[in-house]
C-alpha positions as CSV (number, residue, x, y, z in Angstrom):
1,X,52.0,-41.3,-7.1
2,X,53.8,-40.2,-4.1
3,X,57.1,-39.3,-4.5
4,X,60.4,-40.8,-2.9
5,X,62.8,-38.5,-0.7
6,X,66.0,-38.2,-2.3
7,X,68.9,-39.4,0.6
8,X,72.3,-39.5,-1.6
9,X,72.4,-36.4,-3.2
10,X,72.4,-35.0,-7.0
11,X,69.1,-33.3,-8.7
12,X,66.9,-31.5,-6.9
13,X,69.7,-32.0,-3.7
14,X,72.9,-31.1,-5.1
15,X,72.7,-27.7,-3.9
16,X,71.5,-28.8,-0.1
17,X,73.8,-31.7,-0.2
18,X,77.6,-29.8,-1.4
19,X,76.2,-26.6,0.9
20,X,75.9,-28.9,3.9
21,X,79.5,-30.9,3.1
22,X,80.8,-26.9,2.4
23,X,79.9,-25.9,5.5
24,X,80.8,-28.6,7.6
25,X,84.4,-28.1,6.4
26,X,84.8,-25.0,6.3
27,X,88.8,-22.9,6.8
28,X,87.6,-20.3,9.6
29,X,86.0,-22.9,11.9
30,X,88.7,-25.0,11.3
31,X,91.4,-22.3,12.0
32,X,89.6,-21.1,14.8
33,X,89.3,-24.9,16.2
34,X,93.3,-24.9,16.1
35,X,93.8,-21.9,17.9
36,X,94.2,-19.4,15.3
37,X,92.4,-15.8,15.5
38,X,90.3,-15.3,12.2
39,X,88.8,-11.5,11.7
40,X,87.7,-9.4,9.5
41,X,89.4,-12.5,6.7
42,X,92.7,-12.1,8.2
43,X,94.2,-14.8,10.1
44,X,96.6,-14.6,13.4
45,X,98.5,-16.8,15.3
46,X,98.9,-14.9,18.4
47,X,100.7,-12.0,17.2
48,X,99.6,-8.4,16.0
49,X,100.8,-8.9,12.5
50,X,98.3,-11.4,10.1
51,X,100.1,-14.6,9.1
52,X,97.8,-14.7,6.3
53,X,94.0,-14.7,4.5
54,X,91.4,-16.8,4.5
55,X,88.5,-15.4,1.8
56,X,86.0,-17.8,0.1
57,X,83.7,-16.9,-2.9
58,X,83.7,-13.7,-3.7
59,X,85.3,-12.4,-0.8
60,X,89.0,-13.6,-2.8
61,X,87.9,-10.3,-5.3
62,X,86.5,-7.7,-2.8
63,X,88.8,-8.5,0.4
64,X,92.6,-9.4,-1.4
65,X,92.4,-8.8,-4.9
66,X,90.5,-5.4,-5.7
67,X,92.9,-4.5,-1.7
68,X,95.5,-5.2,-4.0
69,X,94.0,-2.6,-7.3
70,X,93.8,-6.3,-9.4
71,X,91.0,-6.2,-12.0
72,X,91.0,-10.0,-12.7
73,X,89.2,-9.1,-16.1
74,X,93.1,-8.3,-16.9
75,X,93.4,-12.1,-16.1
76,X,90.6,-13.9,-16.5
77,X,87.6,-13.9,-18.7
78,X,85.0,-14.7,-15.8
79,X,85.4,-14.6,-12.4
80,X,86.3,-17.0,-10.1
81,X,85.0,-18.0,-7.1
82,X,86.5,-20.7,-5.2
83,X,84.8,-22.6,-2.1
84,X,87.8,-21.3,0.5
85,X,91.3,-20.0,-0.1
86,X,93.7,-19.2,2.0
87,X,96.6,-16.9,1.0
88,X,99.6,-16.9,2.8
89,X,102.1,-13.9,2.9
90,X,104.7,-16.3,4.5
91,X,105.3,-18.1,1.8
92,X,103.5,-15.5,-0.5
93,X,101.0,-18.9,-1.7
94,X,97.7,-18.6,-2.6
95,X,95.8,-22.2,-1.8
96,X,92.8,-22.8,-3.7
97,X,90.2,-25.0,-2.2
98,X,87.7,-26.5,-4.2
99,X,85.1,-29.0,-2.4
100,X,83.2,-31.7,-3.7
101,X,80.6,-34.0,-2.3
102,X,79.1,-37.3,-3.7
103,X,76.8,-40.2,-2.9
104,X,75.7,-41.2,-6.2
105,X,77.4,-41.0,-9.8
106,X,76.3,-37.7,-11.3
107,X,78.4,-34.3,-13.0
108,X,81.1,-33.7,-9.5
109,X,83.0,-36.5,-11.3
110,X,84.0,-34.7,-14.5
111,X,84.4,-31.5,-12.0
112,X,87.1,-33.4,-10.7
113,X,89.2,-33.2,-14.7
114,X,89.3,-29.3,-14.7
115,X,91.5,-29.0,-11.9
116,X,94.5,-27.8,-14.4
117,X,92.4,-25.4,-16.2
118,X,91.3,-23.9,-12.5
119,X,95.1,-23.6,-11.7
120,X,96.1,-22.4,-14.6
121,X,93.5,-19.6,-14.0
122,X,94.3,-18.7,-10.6
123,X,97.9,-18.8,-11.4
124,X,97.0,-15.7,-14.0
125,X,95.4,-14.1,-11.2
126,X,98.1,-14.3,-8.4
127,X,101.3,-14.6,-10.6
128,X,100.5,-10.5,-11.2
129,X,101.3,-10.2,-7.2
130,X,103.8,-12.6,-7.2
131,X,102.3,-15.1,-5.3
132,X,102.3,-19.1,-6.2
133,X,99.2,-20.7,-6.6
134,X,98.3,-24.2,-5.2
135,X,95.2,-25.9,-6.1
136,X,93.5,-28.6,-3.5
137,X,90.0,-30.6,-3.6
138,X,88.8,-31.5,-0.3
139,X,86.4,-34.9,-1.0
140,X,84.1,-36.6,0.4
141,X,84.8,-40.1,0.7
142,X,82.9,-41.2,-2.0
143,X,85.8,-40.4,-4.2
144,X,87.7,-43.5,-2.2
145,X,85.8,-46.0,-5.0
146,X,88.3,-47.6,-7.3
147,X,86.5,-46.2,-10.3
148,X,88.3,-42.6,-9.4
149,X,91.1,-43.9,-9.1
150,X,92.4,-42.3,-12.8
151,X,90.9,-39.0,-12.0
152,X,93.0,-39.0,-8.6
153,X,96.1,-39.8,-10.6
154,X,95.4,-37.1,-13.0
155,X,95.0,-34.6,-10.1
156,X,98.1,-35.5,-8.7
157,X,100.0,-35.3,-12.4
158,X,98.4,-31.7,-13.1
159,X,99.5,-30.6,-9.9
160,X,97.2,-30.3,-8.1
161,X,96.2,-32.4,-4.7
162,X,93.6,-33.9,-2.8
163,X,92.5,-34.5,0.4
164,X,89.8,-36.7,1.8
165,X,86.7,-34.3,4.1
166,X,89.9,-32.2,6.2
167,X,91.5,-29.2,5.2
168,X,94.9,-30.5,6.0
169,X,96.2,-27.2,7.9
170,X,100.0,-28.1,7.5
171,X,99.8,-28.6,3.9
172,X,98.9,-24.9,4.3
173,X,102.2,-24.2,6.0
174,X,100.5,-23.8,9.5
């Protein structure tokens, strides 16, 4: 019995699905497409001096924290490793970006509840450099159906935001 392509995502495509959404948004190309010089992780505006980070995955441990002689096993019981982040030494914030991609109900909805418990964590982390933490989903627009429309509010009341496929660069104070 042949077997039917899978064209909205989950199972056997989550992975090639969320990679594709991950990539298309992505904080350096989009820093870069706003005129902003991203090397080696740090990000310019024009000047000599860095404005700020931008490290995804594991990149947050080996290019700021470990930089910074942070073990987060001080912190954290497991390692985090978040899809982008940008850290800030302006405002001395650390932005957590978290993205998610959907075309079909499947396990990225109850993702979407552990947003405190992901703050929380980071907040550990960067708290010992005394930096605030701010944790953000970028979505895909599935998440516009009513039926998230509790799981948005909750975002919201843990504090923690959203945004819809953009990584709203002036939320990040640029």
């Amino acid at each position: 019995m042949p077997r039917n392509i899978n064209t909205v995502g989950g199972g056997s495509q989550t992975n090639s699905n969320g990679l594709k959404f991950e990539q298309s948004t992505l904080l350096d190309d989009v820093l870069r497409e706003k005129g902003y010089i991203v090397k080696d992780c740090y990000v310019y505006s024009g000047e000599n001096k860095p404005i700020g980070m931008s490290v995804h995955k594991k990149k947050l441990y080996s290019e700021f924290l470990e930089k910074h002689n942070l073990d987060y096993r001080q912190f954290n019981s497991k390692g985090w490793e978040p899809d982008d982040c940008y850290i800030s030494f302006k405002n001395k914030t650390a932005y957590i970006i978290e993205k998610k991609f959907q075309k079909s109900p499947g396990s990225v909805d109850e993702k979407l509840a552990t947003c405190h418990f992901k703050l929380l964590e980071y907040q550990k982390l960067f708290s010992a450099l005394a930096y605030k933490t701010t944790y953000i989903f970028v979505l895909s627009d599935w998440f516009k159906r009513p039926e998230y429309r509790d799981v948005l509010a909750y975002i919201n009341l843990m504090g923690c935001f959203y945004f819809f496929n953009e990584i709203p660069l002036d939320f990040l104070g640029l």
